[in-house]
Backbone bond lengths (Angstrom), bond angles and torsions (degrees), N, CA, C in turn:
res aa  C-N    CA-C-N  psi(-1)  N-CA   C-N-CA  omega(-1)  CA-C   N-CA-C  phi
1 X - - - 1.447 - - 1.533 108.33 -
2 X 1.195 116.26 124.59 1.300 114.36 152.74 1.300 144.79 -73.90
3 X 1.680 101.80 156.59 1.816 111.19 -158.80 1.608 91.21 -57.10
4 X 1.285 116.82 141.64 1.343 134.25 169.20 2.165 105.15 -67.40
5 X 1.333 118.15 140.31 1.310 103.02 175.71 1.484 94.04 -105.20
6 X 1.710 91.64 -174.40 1.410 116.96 -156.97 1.559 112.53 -45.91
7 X 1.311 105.46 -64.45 1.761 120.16 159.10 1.207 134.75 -24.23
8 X 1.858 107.80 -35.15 1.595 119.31 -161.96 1.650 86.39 -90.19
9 X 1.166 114.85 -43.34 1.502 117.14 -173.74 1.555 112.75 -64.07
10 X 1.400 112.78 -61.98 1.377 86.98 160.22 1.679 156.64 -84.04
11 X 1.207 83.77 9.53 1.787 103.80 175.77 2.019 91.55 -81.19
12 X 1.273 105.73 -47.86 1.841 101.66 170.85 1.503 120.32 -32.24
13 X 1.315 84.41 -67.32 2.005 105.12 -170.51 1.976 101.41 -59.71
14 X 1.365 106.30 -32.81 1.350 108.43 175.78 1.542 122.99 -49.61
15 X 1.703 96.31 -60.77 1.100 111.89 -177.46 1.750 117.73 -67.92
16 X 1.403 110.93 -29.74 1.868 114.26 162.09 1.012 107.92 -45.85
17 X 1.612 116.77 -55.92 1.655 106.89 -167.67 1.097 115.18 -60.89
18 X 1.491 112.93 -32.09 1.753 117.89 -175.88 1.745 110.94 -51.72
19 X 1.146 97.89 -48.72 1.514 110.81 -170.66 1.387 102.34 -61.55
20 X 1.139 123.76 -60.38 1.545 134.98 177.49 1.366 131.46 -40.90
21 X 1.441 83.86 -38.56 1.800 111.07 170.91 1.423 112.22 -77.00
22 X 0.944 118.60 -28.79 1.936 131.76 -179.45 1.269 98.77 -73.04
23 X 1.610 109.29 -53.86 1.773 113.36 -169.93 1.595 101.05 -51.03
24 X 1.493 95.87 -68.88 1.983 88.31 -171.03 1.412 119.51 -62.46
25 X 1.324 116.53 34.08 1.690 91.03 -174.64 2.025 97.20 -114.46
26 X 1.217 127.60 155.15 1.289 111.35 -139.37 2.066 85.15 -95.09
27 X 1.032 98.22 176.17 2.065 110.16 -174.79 1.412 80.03 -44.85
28 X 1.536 118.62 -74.26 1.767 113.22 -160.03 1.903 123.38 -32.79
29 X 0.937 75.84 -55.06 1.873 100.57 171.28 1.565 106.57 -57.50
30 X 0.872 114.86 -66.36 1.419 132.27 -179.43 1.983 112.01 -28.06
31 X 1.923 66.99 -68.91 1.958 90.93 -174.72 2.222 101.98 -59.82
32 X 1.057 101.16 -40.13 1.347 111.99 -171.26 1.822 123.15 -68.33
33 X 1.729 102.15 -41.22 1.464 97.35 149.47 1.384 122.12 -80.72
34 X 1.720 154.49 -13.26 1.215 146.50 132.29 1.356 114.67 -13.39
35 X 1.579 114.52 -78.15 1.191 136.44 -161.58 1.840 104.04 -54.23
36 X 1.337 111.25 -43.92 1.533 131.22 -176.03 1.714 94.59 -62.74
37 X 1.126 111.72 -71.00 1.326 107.26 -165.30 2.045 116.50 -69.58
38 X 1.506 103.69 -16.23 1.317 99.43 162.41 1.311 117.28 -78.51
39 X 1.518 132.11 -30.95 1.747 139.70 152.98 1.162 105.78 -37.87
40 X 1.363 126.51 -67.97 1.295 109.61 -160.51 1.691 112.30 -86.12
41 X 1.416 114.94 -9.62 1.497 113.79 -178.81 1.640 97.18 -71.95
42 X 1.327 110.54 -63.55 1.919 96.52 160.14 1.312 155.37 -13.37
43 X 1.523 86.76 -51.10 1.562 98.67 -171.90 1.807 109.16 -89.33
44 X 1.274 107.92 -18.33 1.710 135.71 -177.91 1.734 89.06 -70.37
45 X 1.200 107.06 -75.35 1.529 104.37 175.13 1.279 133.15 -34.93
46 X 1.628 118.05 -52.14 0.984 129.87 164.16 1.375 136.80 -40.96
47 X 1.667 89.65 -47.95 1.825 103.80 160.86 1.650 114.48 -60.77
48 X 1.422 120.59 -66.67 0.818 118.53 158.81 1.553 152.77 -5.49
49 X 1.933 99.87 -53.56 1.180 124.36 167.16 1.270 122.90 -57.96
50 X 1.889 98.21 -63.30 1.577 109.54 -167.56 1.748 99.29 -125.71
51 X 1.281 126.22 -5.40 1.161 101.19 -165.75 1.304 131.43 102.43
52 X 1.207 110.43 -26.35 1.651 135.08 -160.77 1.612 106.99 -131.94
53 X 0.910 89.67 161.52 1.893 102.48 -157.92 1.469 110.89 -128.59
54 X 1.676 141.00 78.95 1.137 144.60 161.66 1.910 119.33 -1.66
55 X 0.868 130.82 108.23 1.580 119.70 -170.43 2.227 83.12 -72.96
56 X 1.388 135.18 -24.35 1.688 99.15 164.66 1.592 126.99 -79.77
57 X 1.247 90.64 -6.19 1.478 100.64 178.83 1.586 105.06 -73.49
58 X 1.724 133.71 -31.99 1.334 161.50 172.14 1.718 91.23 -55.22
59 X 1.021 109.33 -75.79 1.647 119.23 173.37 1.391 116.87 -39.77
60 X 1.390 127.16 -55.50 1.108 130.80 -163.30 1.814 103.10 -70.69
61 X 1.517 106.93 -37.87 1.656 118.41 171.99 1.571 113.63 -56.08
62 X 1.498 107.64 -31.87 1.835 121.00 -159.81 1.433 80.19 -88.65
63 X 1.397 132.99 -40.51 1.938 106.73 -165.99 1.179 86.77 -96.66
64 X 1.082 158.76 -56.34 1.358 141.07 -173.26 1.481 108.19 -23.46
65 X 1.338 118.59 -66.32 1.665 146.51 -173.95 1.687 97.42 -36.02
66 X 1.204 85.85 -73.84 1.982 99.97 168.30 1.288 123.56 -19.98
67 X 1.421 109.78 -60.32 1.234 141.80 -159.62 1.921 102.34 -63.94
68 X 1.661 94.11 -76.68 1.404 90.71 153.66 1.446 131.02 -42.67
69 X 1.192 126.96 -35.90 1.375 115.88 -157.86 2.210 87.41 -76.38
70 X 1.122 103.62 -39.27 1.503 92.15 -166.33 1.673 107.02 -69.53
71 X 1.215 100.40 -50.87 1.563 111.32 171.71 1.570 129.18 -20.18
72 X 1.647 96.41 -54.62 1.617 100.97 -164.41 1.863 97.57 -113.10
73 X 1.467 120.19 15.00 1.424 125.71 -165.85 1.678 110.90 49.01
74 X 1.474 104.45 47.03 1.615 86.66 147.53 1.636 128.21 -23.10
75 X 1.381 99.89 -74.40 1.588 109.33 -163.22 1.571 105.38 -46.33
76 X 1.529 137.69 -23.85 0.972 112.88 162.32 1.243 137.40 -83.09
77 X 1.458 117.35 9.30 1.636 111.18 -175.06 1.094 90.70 -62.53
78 X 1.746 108.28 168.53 1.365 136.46 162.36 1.764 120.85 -106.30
């Protein structure tokens, strides 16, 4: 096997944290970035498709949004 280069090593350690970072985040969080990234993978498509943008597809982005905001405590940033 060959020596891994500089890149492979840290694209590795990258991807651990990713995983690690997924593990601790609690079901709410969890369920709430899913839901976010299936909204916006939708609505990307949609543009994509036709150009035009579904007003439930708009909805589905606005509770997602929500979702996060309670999830990760928006309301407390500063």
């Amino acid at each position: 096997m060959s020596k891994k280069e500089d890149w492979e090593i840290k694209y590795d350690k990258k991807q651990k944290e990713r995983i690690q970072g997924m593990k601790n985040m609690t079901d709410e969080q969890n369920n709430a970035i899913n839901e976010l990234y299936d909204a916006v993978n939708d609505i990307v498509c949609e543009i994509q498709e036709c150009f035009d943008v579904r007003m439930s597809d708009v909805g589905k982005l606005e509770d997602a949004k929500w979702k996060i905001y309670h999830a990760f405590n928006y309301q407390d940033r500063k």
